[in-house]
C-alpha positions in Angstrom: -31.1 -22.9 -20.3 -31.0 -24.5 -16.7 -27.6 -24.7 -17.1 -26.7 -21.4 -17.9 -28.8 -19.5 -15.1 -27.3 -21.8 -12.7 -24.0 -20.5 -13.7 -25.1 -17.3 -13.7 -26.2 -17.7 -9.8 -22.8 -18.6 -8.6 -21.6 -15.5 -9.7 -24.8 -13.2 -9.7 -24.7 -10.0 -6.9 -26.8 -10.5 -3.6 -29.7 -8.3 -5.0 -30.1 -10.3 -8.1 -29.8 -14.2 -6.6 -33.4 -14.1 -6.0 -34.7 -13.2 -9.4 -32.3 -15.5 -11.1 -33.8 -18.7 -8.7 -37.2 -17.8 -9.3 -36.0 -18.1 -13.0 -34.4 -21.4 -12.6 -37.4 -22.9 -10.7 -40.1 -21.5 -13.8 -37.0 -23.6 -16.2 -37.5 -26.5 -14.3 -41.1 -26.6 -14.5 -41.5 -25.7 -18.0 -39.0 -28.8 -18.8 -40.7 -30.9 -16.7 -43.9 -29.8 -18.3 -42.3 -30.4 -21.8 -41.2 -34.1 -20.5 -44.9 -35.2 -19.7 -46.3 -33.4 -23.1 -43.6 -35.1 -25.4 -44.6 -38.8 -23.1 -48.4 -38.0 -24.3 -47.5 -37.3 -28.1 -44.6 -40.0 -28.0 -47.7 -42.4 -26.7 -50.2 -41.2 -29.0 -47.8 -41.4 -32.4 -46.6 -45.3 -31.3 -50.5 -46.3 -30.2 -51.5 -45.0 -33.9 -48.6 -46.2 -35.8 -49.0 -50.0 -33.8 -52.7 -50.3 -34.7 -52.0 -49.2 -38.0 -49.1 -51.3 -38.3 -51.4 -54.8 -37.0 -54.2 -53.5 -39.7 -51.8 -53.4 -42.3 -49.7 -56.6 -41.8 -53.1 -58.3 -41.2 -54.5 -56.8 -44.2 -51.8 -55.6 -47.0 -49.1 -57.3 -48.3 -45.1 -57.9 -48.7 -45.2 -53.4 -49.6 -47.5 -52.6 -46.7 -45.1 -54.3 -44.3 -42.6 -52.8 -45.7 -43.6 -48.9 -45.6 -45.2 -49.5 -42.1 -40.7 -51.1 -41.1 -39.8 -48.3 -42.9 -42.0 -45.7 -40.7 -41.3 -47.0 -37.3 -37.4 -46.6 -38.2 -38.5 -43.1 -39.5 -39.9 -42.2 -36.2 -37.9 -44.3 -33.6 -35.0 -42.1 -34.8 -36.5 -38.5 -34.8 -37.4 -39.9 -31.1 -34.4 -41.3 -30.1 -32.3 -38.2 -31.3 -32.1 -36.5 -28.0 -30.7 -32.5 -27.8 -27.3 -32.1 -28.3 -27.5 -29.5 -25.3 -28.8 -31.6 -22.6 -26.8 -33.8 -20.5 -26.5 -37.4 -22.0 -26.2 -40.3 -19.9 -22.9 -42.3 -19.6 -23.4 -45.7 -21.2 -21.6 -48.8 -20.3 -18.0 -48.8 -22.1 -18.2 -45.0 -22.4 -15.3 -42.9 -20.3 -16.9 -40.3 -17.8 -14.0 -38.2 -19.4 -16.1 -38.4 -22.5 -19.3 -37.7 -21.1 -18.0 -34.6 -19.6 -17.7 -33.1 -22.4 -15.6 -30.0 -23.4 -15.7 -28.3 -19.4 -12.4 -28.4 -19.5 -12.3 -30.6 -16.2 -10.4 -33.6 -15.4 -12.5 -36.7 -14.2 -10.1 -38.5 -12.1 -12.3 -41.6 -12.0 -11.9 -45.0 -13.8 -15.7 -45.9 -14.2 -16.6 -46.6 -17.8 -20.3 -47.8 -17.1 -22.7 -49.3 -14.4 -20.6 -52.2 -14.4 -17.7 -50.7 -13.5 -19.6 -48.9 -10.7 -21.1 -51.8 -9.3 -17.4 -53.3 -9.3 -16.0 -50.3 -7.0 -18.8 -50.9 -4.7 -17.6 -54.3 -4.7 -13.5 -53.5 -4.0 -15.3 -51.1 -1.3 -16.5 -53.9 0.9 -19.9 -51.7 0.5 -21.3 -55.0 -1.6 -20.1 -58.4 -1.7 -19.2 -60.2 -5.1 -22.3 -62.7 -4.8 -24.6 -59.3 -4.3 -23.4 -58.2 -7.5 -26.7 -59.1 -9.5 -28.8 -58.0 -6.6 -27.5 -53.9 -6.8 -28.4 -52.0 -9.9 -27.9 -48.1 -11.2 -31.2 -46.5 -11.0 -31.9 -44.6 -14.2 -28.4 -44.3 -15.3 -25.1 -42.8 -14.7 -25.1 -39.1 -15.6 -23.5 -35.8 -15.7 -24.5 -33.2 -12.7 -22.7 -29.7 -12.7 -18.8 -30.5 -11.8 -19.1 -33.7 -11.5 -21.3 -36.8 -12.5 -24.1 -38.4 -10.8 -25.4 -42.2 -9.8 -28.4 -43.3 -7.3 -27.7 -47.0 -6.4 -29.9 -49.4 -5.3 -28.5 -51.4 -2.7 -29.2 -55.7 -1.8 -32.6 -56.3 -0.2 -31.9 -56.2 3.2 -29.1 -53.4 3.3 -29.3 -49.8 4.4 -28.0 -47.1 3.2 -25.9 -46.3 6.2 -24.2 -49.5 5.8 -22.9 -47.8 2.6 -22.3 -44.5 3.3 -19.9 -45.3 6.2 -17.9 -46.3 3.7 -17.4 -43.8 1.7 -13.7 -43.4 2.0 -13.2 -46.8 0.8 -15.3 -45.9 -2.6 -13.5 -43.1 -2.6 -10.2 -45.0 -3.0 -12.2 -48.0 -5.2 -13.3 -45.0 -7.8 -9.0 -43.5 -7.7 -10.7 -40.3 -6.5 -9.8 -38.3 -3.4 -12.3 -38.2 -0.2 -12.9 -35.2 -0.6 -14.5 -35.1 -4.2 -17.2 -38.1 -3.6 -20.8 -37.4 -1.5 -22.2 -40.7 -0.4 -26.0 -40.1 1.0 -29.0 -41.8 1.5 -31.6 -41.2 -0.9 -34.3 -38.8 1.0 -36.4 -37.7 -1.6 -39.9 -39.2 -1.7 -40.4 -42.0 -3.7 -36.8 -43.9 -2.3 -36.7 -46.5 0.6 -34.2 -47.4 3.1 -31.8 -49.1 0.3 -31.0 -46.4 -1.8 -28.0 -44.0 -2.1 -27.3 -41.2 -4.4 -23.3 -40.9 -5.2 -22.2 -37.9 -6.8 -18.4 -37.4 -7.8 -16.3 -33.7 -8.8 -14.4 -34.0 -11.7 -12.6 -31.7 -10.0 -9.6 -33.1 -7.1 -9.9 -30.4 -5.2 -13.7 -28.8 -6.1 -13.4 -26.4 -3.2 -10.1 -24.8 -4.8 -10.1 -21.2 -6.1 -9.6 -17.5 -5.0 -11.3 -16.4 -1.7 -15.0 -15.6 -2.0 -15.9 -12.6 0.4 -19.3 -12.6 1.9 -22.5 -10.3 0.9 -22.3 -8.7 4.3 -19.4 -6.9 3.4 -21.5 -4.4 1.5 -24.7 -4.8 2.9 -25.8 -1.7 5.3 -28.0 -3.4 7.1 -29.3 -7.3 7.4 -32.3 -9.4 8.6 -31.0 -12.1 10.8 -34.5 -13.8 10.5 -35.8 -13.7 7.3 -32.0 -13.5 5.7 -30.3 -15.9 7.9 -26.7 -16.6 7.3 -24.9 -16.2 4.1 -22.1 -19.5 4.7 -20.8 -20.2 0.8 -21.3 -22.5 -1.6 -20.8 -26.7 -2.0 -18.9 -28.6 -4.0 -21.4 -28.1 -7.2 -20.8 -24.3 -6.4 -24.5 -23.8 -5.3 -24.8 -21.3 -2.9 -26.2 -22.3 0.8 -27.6 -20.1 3.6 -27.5 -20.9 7.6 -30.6 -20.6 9.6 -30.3 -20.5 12.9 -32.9 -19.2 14.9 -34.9 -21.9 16.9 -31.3 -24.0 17.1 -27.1 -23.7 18.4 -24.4 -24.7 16.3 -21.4 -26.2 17.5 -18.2 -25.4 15.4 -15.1 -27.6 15.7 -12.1 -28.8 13.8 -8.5 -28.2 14.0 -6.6 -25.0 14.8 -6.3 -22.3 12.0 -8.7 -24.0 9.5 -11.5 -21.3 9.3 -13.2 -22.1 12.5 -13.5 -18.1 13.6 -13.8 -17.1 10.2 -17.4 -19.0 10.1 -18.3 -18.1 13.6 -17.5 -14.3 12.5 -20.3 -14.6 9.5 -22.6 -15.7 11.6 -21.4 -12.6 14.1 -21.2 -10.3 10.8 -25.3 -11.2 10.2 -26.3 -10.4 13.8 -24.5 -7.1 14.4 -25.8 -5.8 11.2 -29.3 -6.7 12.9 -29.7 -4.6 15.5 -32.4 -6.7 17.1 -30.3 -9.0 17.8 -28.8 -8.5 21.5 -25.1 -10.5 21.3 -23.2 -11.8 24.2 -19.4 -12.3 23.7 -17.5 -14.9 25.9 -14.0 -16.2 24.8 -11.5 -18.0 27.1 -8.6 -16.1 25.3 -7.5 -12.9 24.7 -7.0 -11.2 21.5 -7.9 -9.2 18.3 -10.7 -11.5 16.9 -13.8 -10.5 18.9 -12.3 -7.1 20.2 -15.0 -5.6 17.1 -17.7 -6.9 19.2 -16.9 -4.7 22.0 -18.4 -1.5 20.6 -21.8 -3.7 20.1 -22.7 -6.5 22.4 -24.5 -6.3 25.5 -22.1 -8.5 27.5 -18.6 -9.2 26.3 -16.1 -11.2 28.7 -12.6 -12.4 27.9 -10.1 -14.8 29.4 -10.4 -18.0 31.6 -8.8 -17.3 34.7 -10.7 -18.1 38.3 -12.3 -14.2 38.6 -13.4 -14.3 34.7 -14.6 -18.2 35.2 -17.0 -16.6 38.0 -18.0 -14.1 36.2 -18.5 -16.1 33.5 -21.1 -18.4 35.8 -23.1 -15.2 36.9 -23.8 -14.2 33.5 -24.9 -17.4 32.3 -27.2 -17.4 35.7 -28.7 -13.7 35.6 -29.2 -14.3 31.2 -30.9 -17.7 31.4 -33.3 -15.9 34.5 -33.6 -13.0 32.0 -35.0 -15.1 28.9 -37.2 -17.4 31.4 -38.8 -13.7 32.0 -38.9 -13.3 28.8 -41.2 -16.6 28.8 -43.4 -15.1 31.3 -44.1 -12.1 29.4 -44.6 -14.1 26.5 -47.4 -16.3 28.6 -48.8 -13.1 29.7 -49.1 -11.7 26.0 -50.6 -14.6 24.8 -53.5 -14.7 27.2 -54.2 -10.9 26.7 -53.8 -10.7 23.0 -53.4 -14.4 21.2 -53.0 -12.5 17.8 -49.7 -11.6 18.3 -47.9 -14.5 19.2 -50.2 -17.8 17.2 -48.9 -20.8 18.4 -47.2 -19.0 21.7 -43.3 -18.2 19.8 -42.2 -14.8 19.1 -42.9 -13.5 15.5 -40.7 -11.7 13.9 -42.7 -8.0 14.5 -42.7 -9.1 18.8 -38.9 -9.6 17.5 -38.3 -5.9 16.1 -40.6 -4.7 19.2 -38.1 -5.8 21.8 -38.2 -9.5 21.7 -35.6 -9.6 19.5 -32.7 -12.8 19.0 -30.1 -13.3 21.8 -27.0 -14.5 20.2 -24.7 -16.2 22.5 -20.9 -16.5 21.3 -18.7 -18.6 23.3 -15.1 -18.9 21.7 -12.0 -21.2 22.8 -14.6 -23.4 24.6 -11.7 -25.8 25.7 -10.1 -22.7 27.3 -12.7 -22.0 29.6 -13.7 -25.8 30.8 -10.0 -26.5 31.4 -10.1 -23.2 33.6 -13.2 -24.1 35.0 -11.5 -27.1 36.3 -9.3 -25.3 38.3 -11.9 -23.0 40.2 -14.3 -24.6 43.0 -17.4 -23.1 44.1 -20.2 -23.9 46.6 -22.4 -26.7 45.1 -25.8 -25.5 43.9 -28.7 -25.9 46.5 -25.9 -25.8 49.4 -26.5 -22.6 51.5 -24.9 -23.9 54.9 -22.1 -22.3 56.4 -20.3 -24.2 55.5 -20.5 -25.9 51.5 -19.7 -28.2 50.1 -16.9 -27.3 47.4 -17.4 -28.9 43.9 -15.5 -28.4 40.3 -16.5 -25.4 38.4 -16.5 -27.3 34.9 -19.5 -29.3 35.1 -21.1 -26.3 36.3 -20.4 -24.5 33.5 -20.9 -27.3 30.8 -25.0 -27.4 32.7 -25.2 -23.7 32.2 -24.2 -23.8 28.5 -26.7 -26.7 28.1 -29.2 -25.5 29.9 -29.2 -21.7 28.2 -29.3 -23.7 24.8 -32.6 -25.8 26.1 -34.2 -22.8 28.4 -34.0 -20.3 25.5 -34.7 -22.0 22.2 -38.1 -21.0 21.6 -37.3 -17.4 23.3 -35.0 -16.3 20.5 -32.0 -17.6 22.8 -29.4 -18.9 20.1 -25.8 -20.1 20.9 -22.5 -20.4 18.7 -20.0 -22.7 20.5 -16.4 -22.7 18.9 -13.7 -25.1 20.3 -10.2 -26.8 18.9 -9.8 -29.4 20.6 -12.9 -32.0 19.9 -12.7 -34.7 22.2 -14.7 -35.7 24.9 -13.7 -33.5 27.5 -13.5 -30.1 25.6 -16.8 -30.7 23.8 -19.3 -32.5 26.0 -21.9 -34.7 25.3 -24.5 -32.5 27.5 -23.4 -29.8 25.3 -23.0 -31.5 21.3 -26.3 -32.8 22.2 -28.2 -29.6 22.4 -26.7 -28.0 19.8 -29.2 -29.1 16.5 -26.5 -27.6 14.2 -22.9 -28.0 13.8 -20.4 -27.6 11.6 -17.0 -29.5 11.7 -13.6 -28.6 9.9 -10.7 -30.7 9.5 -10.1 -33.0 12.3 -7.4 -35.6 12.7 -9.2 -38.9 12.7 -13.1 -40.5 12.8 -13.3 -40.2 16.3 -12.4 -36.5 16.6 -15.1 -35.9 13.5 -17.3 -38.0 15.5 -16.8 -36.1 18.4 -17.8 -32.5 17.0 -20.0 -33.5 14.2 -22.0 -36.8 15.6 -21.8 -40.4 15.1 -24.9 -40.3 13.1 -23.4 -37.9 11.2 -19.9 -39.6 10.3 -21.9 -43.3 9.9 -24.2 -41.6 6.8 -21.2 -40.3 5.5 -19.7 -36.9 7.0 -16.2 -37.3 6.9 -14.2 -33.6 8.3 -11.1 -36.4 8.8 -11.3 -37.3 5.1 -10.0 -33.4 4.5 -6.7 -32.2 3.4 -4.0 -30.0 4.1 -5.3 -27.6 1.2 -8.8 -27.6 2.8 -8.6 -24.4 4.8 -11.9 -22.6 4.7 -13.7 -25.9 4.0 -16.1 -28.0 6.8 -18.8 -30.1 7.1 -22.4 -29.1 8.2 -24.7 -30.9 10.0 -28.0 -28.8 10.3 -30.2 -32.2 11.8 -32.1 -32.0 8.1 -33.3 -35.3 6.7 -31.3 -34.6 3.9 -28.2 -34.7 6.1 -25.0 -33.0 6.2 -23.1 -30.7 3.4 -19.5 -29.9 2.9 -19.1 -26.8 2.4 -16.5 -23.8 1.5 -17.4 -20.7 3.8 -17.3 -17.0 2.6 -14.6 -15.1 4.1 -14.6 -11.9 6.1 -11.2 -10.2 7.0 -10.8 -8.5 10.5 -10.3 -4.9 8.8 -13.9 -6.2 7.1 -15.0 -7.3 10.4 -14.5 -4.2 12.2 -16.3 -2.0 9.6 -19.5 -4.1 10.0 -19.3 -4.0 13.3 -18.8 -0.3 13.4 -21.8 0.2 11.1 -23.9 -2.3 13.6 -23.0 -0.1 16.1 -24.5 2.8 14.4 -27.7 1.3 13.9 -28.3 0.7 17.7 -27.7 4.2 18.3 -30.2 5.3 16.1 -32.6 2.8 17.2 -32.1 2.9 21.1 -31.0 -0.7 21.0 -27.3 -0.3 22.0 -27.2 -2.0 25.6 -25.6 -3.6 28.5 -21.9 -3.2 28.3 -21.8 -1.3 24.6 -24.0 1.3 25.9 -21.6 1.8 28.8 -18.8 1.9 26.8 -20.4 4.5 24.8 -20.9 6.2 27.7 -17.9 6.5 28.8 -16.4 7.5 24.8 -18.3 10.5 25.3 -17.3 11.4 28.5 -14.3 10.8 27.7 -14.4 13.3 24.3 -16.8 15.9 26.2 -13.3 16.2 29.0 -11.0 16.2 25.9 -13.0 19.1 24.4 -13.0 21.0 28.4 -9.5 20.6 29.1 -8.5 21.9 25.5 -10.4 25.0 25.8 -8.6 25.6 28.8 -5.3 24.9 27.5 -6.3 27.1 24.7 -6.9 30.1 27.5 -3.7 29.9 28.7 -2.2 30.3 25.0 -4.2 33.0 24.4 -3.1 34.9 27.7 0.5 33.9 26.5 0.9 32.1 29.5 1.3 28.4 31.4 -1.0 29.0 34.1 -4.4 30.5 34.7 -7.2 31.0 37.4 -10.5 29.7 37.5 -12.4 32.6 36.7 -10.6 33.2 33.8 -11.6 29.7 32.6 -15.3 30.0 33.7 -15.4 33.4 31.9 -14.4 32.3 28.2 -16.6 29.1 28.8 -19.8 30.9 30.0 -20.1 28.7 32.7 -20.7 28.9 36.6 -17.2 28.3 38.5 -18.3 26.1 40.3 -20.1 23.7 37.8 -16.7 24.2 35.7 -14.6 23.1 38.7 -16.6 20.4 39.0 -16.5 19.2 35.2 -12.6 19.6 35.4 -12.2 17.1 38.7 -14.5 14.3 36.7 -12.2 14.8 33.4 -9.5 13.7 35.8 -7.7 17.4 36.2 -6.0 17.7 39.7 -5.7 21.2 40.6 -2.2 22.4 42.4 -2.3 24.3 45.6 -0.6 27.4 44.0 0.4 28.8 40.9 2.4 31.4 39.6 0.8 34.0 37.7 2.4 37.6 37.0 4.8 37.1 39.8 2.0 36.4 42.1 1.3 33.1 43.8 -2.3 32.4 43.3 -5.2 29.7 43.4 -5.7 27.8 39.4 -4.5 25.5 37.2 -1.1 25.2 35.3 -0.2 23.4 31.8 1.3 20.3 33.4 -1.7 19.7 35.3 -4.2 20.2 32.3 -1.7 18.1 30.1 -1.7 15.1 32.7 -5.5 14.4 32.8 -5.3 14.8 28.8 -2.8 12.2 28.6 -4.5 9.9 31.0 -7.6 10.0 29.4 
């Protein structure tokens, strides 16, 4: 029954995921129930049948013993029948193949038992030959969704780190690919420092199939907070969810292997928020963040000196902004504590104008290798004369410190660069950034360099991915129970620029479009209120049956003073020609061509 609503999940719509886990979670706990009341009646039946059994060997003869040999085989096999529905456990000299069952999947793994397990740790390096006796299968080697399942218990005196950075070489000990093994420690409560869970797909590539598009593709409206970020699912298709308020995320990898695809579904949650104020800055130009442009409150593109400068200012005049923010929320928590317990932002201050700052920074290595070429007076220096200093470390501090100033302000940032090493994603920056997520790179040290040492060293291996692993990264999210490999939901650009355009919406009709959206709607309507002048005026002449008419004649069809109407036509761009020729007569108005230039320019 677990089984089955778990399957369900994967494929269940958005509004019905949460009734389907609560159902899952009352399964578990009814079979876990059922596990301690069959113990108690398992114990009761073999304390009963053992004293009677000692009575009546003590007591009866040759037939007593054997009825009472007869009645423990009786009820050792009811017992040890076990449900034909239930996962069974793989027992030495059985295939995994076997134990699989009739899924229809291929285990591409030669272990036939524990044995055989403890002999690919051995090929591994992970254990030595002579440690052999000392590391055992806890519980035993099982099926687990699309794959099988094994927690090991390592020699006295190893951790599990010591295993897990080696979990390409078990990979190639088991005749599996990277890709389909997860080597962790063991963080659940009762393990110690020694013990590793191993889990194995029976799939080669269990991140294969069609595109998945995300939820947010018909949602009308989302709850950054509460919601957080719909990402996809793992390799045992469960589906996983990004939180990222309180924390950054840093995404790297190489090019073109879904890095703005994940960046955009954590863009696609905010914009349908519209508490959420977003900041755009990407060192190149192009279609991918042009959506944004209609919503965020500052959106900057390129990497040239003058954008590089601007860029500096606004990380300045934000990271001021949100340290008043600070101040307010000082000042609010001395006048009325209730509202913000424990001094942070809840999520009503949030929706009252306190509301998430998301920071997008795209093509990171474009803007530090232009920042490198720009100098600018060194902070603290207000001589005459300064000193001149680099622009890049400048910029890296301002990242940083926007990431460490703002946390507990709502202040969020999403840092996207494809070119991890250890000049285009610095260690100021990586180190800030709690979460981060890190597609395919092309060695350890590149993984290492996005992702975290820690990271790769307990296992986390983006370099271990493939050429068919598009769409598919590792996530770090600084939980104890470490990193996931995941494959991300996918939003198209044509998607992308209908949520964005429904975002948009939503801050009109809340007040909450801002900054440089709110300008830019400004100017849209300007721009459509002189589109709708200058046709009514081209519309006079045509009635009139002619190409030129005067101002009066304008003002009079319009209902409108002439010289508030000559006004409006000037601002809509309209440049009005000394004379014009109107029944023979050379007079002062407009003519078609001049109307039909400001159109066009508009």
């Amino acid at each position: 029954m677990i089984a089955t609503v778990r399957q369900e999940l994967r494929d269940a719509p958005a509004d019905k995921k949460g009734e389907l886990k609560q159902l899952k979670k009352d399964l578990r706990a009814e079979y876990r129930q059922h596990r301690l009341t069959h113990l108690g009646l398992t114990g009761a039946w073999t304390l009963a049948g053992g004293t009677g059994l000692v009575v009546g060997t003590l007591t009866g003869g040759l037939m007593v013993d054997l009825a009472a040999a007869l009645g423990v085989y009786v009820v050792g096999l009811c017992h040890g029948a076990g449900d034909e529905s239930a996962p069974q456990a793989i027992e030495a000299g059985q295939t995994i193949e076997a134990a699989a069952g009739d899924s229809g999947d291929t285990v591409r793994s030669e272990v036939r038992g524990e044995q055989d397990l403890i002999t690919a740790l051995v090929k591994a390096k992970i254990i030595t030959e002579a440690q052999r006796d000392e590391t055992r299968i806890v519980g035993q080697i099982r099926p687990d969704g699309p794959g099988w399942t094994a927690t090991i218990e390592l020699p006295e005196g190893m951790e599990a780190v010591e295993a897990t950075s080696k979990a390409g070489k078990l990979a190639g000990a088991l005749r599996v690919k990277r890709q389909q093994i997860e080597l962790k420690a063991d963080t659940s409560e009762g393990a110690h420092e020694g013990l590793v869970t191993l889990w194995v797909a029976n799939d080669a590539n269990p991140f294969g199939g069609g595109k998945v598009y995300s939820d947010l593709l018909k949602a009308d409206s989302w709850d950054f907070w509460r919601d957080g970020i719909p990402l996809g699912a793992d390799a045992r298709h469960d589906r996983q969810t990004l939180r990222l308020i309180w924390s950054s995320i840093l995404i790297g990898g190489l090019q073109d292997y879904g890095k703005s695809y994940l960046a955009r579904l954590i863009a696609a949650a905010a914009a349908l928020d519209s508490t959420v104020r977003i900041i755009v800055i990407t060192g190149k130009a192009g279609p991918d963040w042009a959506p944004l442009k209609g919503i965020a409150h500052r959106w900057i593109s390129g990497s040239d000196p003058d954008t590089i400068r601007s860029v500096l200012d606004l990380m300045s005049s934000t990271t001021a902004e949100m340290q008043e923010r600070g101040r307010e929320l000082d000042r609010l928590f001395e006048q009325d504590p209730q509202r913000c317990p424990e001094g942070k932002i809840t999520p009503e201050l949030a929706a009252d104008g306190m509301g998430p700052v998301l920071l997008i920074v795209d093509e990171l290595q474009e803007l530090l290798d232009g920042a490198a070429l720009v100098k600018v007076a060194a902070e603290g220096d207000d001589s005459d004369n300064p000193r001149m200093v680099s622009a890049q470390p400048i910029l890296v501090d301002y990242f940083a410190r926007f990431v460490r100033v703002t946390r507990f302000l709502l202040g969020m940032g999403v840092f996207v660069t494809q070119r991890p090493d250890g000049e285009s994603v610095p260690t100021r920056l990586r180190g800030v950034c709690i979460k981060r997520a890190c597609f395919r790179t092309k060695d350890r040290n590149s993984s290492e360099m996005v992702i975290g040492e820690d990271a790769v060293k307990a296992g986390a291996a983006p370099h271990g991915l493939t050429e068919s692993s598009k769409g598919v990264f590792v996530l770090d999210q600084g939980a104890e129970d470490g990193y996931q490999t995941l494959r991300g939901d996918v939003i198209d650009l044509p998607d992308f620029v209908k949520i964005c355009e429904r975002g948009r919406q939503l801050r009109i009709d809340t007040g909450k479009l801002t900054g440089d959206a709110a300008a830019r709607e400004e100017r849209a309507q300007r721009t459509a209120e002189a589109r709708l002048l200058i046709a009514g005026c081209l519309r006079v002449m045509a009635d009139r049956g002619r190409d030129a008419a005067q101002l009066d004649e304008f003002a009079s069809a319009a209902a409108m003073d002439p010289g508030d109407l000559a006004d409006e036509l000037r601002a809509a761009g309209v440049v009005r020609p000394d004379k014009v020729e109107i029944d023979g007569k050379r007079v002062r108005g407009y003519d078609r061509a001049c109307l039909e230039a400001a159109l066009k320019a508009l």
